[in-house]
PyMOL Python script that loads the backbone (N, CA, C, O; Angstrom):
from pymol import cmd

cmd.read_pdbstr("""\
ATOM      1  N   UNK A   1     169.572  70.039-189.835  1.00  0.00           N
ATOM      2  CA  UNK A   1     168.910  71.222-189.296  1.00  0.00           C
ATOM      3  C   UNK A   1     169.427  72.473-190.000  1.00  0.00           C
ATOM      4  O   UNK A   1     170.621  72.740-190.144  1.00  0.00           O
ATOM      5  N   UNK A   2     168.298  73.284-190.466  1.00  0.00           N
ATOM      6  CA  UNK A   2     168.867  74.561-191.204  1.00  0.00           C
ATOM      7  C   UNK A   2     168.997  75.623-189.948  1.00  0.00           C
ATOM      8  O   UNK A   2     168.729  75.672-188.748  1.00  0.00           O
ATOM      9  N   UNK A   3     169.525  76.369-190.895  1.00  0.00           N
ATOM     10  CA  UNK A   3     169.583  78.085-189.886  1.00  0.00           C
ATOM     11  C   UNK A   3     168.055  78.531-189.403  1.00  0.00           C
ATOM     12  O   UNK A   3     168.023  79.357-188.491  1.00  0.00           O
ATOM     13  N   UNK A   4     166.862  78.087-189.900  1.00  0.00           N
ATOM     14  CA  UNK A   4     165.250  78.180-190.133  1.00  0.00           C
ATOM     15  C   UNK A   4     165.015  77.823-188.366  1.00  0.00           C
ATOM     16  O   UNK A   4     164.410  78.599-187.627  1.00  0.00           O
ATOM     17  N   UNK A   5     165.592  76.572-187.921  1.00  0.00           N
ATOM     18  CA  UNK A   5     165.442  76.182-187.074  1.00  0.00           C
ATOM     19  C   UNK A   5     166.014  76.735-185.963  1.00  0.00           C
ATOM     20  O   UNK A   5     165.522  76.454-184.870  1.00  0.00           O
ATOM     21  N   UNK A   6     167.069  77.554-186.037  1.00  0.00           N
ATOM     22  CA  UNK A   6     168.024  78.045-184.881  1.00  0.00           C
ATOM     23  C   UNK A   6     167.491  79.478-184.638  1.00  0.00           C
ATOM     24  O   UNK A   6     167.414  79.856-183.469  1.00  0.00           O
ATOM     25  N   UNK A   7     167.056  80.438-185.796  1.00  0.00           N
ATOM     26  CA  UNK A   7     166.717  81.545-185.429  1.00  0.00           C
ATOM     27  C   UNK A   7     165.200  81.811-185.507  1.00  0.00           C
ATOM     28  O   UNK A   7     164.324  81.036-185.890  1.00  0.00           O
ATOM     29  N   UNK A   8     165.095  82.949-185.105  1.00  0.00           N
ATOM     30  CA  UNK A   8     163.311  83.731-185.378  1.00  0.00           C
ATOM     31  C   UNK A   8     163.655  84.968-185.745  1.00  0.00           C
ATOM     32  O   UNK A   8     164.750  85.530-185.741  1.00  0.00           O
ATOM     33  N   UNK A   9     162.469  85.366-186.099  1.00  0.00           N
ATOM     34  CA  UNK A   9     162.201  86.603-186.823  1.00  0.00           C
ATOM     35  C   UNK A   9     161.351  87.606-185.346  1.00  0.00           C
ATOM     36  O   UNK A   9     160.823  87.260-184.289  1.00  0.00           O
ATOM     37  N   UNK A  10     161.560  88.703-185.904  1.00  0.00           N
ATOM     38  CA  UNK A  10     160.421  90.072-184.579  1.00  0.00           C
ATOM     39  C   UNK A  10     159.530  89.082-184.246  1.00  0.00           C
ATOM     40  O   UNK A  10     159.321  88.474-183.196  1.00  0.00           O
ATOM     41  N   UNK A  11     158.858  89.019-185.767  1.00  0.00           N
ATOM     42  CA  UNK A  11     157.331  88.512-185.379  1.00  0.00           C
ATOM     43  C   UNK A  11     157.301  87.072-184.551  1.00  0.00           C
ATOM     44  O   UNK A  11     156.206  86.799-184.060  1.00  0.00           O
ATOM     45  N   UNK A  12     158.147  86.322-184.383  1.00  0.00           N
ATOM     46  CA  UNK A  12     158.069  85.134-184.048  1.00  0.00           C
ATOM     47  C   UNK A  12     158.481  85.759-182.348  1.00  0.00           C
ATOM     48  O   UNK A  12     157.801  85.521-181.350  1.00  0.00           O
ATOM     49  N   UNK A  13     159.508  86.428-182.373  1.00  0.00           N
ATOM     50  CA  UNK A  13     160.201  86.478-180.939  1.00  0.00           C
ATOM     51  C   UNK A  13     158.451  86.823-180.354  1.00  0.00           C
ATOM     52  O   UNK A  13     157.749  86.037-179.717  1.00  0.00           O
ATOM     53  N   UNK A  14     158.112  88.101-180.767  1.00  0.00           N
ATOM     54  CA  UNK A  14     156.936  88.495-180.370  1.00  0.00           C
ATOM     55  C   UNK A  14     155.650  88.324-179.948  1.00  0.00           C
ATOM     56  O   UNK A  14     155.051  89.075-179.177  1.00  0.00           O
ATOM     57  N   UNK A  15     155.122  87.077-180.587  1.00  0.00           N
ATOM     58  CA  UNK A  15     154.735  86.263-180.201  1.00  0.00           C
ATOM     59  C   UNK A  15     154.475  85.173-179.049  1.00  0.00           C
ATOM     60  O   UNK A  15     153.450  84.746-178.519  1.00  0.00           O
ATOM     61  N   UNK A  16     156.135  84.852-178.858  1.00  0.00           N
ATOM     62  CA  UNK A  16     156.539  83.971-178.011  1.00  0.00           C
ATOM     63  C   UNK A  16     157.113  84.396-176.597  1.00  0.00           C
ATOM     64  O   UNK A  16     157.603  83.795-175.640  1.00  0.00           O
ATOM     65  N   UNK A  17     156.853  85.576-176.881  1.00  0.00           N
ATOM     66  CA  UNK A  17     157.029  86.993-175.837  1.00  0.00           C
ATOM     67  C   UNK A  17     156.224  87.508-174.829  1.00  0.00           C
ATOM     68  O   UNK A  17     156.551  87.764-173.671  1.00  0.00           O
ATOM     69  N   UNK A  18     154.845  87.677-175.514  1.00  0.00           N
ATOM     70  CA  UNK A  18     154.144  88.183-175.249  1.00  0.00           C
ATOM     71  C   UNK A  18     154.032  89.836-175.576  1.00  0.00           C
ATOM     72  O   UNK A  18     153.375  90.555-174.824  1.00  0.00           O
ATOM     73  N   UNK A  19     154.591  90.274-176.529  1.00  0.00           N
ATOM     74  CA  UNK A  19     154.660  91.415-176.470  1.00  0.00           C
ATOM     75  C   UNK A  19     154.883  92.028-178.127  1.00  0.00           C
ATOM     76  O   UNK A  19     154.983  91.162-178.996  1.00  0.00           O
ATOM     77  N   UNK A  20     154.967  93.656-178.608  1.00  0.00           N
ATOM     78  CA  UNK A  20     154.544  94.013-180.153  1.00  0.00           C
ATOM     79  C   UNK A  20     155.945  93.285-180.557  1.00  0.00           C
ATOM     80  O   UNK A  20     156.868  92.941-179.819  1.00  0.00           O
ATOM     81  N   UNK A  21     155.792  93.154-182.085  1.00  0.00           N
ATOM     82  CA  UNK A  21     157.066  93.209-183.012  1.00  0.00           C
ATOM     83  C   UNK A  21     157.473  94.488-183.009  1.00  0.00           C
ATOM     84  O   UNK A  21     158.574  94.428-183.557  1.00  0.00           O
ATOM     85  N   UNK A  22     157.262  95.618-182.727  1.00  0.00           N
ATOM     86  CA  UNK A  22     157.876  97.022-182.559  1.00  0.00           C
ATOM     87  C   UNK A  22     158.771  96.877-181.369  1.00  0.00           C
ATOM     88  O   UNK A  22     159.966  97.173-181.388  1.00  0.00           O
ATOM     89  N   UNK A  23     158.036  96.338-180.183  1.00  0.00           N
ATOM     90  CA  UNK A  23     158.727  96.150-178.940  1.00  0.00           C
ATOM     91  C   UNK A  23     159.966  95.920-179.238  1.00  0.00           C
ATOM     92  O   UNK A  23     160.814  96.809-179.322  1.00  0.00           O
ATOM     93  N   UNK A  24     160.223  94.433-179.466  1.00  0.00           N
ATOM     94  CA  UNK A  24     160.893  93.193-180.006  1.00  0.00           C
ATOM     95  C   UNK A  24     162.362  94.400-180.733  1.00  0.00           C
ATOM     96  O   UNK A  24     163.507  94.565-180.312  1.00  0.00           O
ATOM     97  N   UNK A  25     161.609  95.052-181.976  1.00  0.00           N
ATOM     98  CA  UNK A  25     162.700  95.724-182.198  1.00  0.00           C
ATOM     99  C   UNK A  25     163.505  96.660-181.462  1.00  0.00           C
ATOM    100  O   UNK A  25     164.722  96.548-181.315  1.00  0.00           O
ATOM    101  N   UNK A  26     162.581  97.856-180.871  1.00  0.00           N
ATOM    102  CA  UNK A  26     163.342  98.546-179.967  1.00  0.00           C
ATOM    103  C   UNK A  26     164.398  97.794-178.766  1.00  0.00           C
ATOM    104  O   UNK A  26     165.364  98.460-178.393  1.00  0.00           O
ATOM    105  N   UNK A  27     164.209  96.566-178.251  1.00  0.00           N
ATOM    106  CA  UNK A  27     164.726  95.746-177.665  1.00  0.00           C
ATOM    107  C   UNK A  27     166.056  95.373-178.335  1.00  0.00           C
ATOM    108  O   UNK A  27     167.084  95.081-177.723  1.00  0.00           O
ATOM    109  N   UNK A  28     165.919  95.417-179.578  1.00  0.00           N
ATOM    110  CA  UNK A  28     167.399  95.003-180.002  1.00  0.00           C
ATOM    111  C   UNK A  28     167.789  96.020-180.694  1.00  0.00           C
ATOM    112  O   UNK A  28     169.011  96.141-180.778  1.00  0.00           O
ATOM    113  N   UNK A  29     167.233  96.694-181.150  1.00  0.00           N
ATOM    114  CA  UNK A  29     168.390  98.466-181.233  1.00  0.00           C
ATOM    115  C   UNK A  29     168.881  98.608-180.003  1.00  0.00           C
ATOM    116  O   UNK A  29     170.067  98.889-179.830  1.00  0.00           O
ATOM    117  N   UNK A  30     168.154  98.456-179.149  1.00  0.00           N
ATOM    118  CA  UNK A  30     168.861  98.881-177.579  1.00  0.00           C
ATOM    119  C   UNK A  30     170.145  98.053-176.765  1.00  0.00           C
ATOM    120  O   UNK A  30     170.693  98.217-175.675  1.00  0.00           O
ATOM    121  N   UNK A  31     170.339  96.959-178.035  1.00  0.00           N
ATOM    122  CA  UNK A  31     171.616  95.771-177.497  1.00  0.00           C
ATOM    123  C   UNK A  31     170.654  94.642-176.491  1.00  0.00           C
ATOM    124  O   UNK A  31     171.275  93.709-175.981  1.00  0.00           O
ATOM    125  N   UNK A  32     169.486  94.733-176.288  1.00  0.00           N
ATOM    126  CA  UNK A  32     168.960  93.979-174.943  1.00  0.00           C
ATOM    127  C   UNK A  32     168.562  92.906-175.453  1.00  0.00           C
ATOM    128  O   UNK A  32     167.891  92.153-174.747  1.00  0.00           O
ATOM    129  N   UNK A  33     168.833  92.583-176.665  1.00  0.00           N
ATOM    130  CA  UNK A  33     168.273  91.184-176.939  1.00  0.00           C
ATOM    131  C   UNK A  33     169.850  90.063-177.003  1.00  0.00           C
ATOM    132  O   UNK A  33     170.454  90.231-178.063  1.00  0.00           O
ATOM    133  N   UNK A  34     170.236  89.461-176.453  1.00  0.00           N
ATOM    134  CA  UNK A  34     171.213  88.591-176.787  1.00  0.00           C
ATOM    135  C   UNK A  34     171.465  87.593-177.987  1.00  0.00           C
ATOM    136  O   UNK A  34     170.863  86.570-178.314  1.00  0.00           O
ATOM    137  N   UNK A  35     172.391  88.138-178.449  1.00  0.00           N
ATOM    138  CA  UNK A  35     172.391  87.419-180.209  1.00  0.00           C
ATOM    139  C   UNK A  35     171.965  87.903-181.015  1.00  0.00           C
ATOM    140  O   UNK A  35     172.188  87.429-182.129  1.00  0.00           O
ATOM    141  N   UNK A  36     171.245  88.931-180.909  1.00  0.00           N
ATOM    142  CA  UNK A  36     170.287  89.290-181.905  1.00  0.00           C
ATOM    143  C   UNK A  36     171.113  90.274-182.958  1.00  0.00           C
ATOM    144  O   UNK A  36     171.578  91.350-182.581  1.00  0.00           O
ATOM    145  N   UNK A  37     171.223  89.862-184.111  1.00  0.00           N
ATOM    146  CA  UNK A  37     171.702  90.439-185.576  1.00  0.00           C
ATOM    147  C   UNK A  37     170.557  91.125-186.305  1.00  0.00           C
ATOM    148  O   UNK A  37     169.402  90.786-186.566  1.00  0.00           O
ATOM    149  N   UNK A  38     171.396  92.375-186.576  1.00  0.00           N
ATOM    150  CA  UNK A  38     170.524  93.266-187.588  1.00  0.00           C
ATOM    151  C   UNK A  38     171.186  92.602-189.339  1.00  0.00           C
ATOM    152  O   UNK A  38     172.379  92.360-189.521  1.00  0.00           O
ATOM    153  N   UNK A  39     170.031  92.408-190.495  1.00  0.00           N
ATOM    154  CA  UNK A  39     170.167  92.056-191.486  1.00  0.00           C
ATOM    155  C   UNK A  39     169.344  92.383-192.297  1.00  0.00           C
ATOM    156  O   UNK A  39     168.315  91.832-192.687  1.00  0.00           O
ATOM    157  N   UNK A  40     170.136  93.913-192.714  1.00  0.00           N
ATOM    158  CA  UNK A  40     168.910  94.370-193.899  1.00  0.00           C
ATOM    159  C   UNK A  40     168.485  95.535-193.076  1.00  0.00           C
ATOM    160  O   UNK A  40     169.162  96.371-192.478  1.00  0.00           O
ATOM    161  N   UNK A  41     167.168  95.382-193.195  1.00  0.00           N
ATOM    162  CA  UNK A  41     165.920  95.740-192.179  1.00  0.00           C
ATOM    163  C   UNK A  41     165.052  94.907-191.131  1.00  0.00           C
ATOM    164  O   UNK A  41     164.172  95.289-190.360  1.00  0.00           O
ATOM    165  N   UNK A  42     165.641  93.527-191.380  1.00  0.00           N
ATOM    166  CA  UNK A  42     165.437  92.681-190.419  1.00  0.00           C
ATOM    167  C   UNK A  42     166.424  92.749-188.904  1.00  0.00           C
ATOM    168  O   UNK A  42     167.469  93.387-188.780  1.00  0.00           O
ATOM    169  N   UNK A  43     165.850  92.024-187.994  1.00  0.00           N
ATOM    170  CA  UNK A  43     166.840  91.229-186.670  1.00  0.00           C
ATOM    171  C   UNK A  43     166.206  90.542-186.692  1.00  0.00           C
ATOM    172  O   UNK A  43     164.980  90.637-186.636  1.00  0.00           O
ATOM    173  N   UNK A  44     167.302  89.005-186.844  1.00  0.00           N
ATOM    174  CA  UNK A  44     167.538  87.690-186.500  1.00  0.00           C
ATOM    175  C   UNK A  44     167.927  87.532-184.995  1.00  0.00           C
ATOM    176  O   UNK A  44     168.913  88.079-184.501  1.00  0.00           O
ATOM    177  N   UNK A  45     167.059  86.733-184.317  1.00  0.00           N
ATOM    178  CA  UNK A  45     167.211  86.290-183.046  1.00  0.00           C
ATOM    179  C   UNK A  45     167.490  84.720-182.777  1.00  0.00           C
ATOM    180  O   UNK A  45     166.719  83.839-183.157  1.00  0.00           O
ATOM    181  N   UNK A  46     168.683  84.488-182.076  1.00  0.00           N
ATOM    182  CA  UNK A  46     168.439  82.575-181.516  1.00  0.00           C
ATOM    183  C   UNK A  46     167.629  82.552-181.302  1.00  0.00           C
ATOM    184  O   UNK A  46     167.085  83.496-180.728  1.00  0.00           O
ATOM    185  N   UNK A  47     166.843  81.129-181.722  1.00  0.00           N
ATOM    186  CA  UNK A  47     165.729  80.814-181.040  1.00  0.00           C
ATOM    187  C   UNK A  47     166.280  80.081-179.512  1.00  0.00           C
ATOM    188  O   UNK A  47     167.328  79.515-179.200  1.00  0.00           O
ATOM    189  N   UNK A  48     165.302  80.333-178.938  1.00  0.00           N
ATOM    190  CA  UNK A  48     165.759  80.050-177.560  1.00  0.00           C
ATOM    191  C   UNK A  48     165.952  81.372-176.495  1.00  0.00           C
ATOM    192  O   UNK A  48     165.980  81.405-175.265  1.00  0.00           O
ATOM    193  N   UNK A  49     166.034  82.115-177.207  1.00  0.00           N
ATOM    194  CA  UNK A  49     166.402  83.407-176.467  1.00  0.00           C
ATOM    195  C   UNK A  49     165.682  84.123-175.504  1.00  0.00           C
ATOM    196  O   UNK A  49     164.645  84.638-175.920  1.00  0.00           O
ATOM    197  N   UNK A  50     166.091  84.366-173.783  1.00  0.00           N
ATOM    198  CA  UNK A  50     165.012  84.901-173.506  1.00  0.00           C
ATOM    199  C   UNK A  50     164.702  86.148-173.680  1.00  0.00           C
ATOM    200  O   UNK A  50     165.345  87.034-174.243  1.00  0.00           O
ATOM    201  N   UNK A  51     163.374  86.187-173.013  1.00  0.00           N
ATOM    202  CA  UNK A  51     162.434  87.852-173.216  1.00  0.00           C
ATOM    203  C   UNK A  51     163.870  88.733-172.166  1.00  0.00           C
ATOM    204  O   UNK A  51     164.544  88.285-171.238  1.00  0.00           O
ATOM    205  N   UNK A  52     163.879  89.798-172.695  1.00  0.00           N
ATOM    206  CA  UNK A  52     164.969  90.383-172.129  1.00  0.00           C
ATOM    207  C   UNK A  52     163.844  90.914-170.660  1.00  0.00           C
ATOM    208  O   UNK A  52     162.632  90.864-170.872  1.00  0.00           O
ATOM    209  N   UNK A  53     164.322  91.376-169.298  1.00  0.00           N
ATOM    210  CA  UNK A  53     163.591  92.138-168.379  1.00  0.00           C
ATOM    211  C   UNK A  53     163.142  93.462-168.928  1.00  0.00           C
ATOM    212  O   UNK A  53     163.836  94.096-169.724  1.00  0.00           O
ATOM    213  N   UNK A  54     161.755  93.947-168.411  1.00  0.00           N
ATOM    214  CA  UNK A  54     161.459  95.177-169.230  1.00  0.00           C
ATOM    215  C   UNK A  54     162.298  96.208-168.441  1.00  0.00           C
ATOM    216  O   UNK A  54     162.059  96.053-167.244  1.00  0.00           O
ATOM    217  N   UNK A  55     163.009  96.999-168.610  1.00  0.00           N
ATOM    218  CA  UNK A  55     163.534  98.005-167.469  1.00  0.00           C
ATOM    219  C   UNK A  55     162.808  99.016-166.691  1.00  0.00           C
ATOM    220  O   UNK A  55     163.300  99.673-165.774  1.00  0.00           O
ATOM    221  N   UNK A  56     161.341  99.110-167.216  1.00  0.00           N
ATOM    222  CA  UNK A  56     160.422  99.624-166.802  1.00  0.00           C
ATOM    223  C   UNK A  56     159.666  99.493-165.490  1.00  0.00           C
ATOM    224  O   UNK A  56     159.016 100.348-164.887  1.00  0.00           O
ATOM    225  N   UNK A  57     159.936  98.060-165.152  1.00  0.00           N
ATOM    226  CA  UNK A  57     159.163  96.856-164.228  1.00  0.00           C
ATOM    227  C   UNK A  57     160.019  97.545-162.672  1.00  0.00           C
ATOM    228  O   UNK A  57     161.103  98.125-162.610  1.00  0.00           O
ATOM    229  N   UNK A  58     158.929  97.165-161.425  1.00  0.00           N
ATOM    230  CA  UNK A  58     159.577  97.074-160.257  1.00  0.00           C
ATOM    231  C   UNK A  58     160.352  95.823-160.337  1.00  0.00           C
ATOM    232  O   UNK A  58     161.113  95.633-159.389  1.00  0.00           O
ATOM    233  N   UNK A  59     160.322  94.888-161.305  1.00  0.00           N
ATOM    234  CA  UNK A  59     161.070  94.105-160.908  1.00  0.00           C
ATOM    235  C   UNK A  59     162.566  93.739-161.360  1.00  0.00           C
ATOM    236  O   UNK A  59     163.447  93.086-160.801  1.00  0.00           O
ATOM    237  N   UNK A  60     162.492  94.637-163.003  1.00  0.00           N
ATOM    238  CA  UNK A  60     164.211  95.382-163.275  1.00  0.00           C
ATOM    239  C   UNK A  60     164.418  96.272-162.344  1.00  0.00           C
ATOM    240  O   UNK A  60     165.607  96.531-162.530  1.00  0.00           O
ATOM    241  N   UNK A  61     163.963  97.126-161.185  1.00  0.00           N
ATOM    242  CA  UNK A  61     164.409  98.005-160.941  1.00  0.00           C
ATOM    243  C   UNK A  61     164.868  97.461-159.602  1.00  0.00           C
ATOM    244  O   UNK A  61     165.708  98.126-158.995  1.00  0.00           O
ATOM    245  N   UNK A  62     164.508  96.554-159.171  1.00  0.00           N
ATOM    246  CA  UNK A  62     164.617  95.522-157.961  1.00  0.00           C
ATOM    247  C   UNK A  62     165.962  94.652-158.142  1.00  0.00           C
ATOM    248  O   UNK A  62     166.822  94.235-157.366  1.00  0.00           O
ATOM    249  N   UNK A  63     165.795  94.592-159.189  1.00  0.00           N
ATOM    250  CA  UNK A  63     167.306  94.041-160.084  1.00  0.00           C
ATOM    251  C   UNK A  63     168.496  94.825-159.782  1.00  0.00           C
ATOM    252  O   UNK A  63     169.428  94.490-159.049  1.00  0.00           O
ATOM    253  N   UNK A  64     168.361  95.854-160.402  1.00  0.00           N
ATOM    254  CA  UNK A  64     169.423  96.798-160.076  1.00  0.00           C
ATOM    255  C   UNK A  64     169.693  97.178-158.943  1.00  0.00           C
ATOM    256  O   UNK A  64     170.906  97.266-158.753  1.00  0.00           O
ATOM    257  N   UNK A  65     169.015  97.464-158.035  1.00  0.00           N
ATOM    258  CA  UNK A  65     169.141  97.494-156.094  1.00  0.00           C
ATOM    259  C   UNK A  65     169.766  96.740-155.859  1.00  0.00           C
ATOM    260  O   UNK A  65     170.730  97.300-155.336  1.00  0.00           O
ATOM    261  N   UNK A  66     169.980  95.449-155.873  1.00  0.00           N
ATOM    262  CA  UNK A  66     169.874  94.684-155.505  1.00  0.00           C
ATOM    263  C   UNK A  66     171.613  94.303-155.941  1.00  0.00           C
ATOM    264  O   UNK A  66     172.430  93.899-155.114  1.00  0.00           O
ATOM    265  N   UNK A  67     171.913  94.540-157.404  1.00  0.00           N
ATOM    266  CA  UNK A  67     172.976  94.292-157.888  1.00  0.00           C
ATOM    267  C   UNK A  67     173.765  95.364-157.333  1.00  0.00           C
ATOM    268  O   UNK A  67     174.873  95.017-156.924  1.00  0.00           O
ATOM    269  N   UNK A  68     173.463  96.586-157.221  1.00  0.00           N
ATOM    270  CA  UNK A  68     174.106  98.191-156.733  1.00  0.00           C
ATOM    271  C   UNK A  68     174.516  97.513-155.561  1.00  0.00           C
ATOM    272  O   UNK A  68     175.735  97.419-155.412  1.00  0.00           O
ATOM    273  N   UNK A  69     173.610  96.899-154.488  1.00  0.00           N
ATOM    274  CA  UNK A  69     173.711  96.866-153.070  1.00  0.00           C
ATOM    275  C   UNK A  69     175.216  96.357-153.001  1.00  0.00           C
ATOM    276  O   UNK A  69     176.081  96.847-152.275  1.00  0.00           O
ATOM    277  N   UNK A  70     175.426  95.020-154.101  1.00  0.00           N
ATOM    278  CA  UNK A  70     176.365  94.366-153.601  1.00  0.00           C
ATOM    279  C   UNK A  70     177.722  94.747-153.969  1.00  0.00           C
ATOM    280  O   UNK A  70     178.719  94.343-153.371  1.00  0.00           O
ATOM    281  N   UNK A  71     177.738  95.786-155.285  1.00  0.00           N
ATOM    282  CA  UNK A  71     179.055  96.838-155.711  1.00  0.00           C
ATOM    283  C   UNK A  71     179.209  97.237-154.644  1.00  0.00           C
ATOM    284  O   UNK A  71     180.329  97.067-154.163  1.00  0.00           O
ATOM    285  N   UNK A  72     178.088  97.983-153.755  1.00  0.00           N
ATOM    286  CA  UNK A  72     178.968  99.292-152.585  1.00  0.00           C
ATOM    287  C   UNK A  72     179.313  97.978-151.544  1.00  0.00           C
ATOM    288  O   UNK A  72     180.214  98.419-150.831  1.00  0.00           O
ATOM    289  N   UNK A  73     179.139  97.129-151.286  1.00  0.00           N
ATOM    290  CA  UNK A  73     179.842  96.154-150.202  1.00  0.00           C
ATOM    291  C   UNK A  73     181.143  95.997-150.256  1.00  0.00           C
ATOM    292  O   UNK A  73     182.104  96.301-149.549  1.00  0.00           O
ATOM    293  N   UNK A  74     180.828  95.053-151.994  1.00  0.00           N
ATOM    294  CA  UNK A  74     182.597  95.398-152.126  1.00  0.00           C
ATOM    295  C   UNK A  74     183.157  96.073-152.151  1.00  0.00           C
ATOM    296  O   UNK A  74     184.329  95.740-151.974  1.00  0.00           O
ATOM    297  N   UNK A  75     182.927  97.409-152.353  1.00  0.00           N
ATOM    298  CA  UNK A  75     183.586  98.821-152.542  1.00  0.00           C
ATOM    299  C   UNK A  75     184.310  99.249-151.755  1.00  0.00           C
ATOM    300  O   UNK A  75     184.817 100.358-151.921  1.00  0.00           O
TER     301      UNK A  75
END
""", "prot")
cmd.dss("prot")
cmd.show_as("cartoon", "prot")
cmd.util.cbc("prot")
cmd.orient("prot")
């Protein structure tokens, strides 16, 4: 098995995403992609990797409530 097989490219993540290869990038300038290496002008992604949450969504933001709630408990 080569390296061909382990990673993807924007366009592939993007695809398999549902969403632009622009996306895809801003996603990993932003650190939100896990694994994901800048090379060149490329980012290399594991394949396998998931779609990061959009932070945009009620349902990242439901995320974070939710995670907050349980900091101030322990707090």
């Amino acid at each position: 098995m080569g390296l061909e097989s382990e990673l993807m490219t924007t366009m592939e993540a993007a695809e398999l995403w549902g969403i632009t290869m622009r996306r895809v990038q801003v996603l990993c300038e932003n650190g939100k992609v896990k694994g994901a290496v800048r090379m060149g002008r490329t980012w290399i992604i594991p394949r396998g990797t998931p779609k990061p949450i959009d932070g945009r969504t009620k349902q990242a933001k439901g995320t974070a409530l939710h995670h907050n709630r349980k900091e101030n408990d322990n707090g």
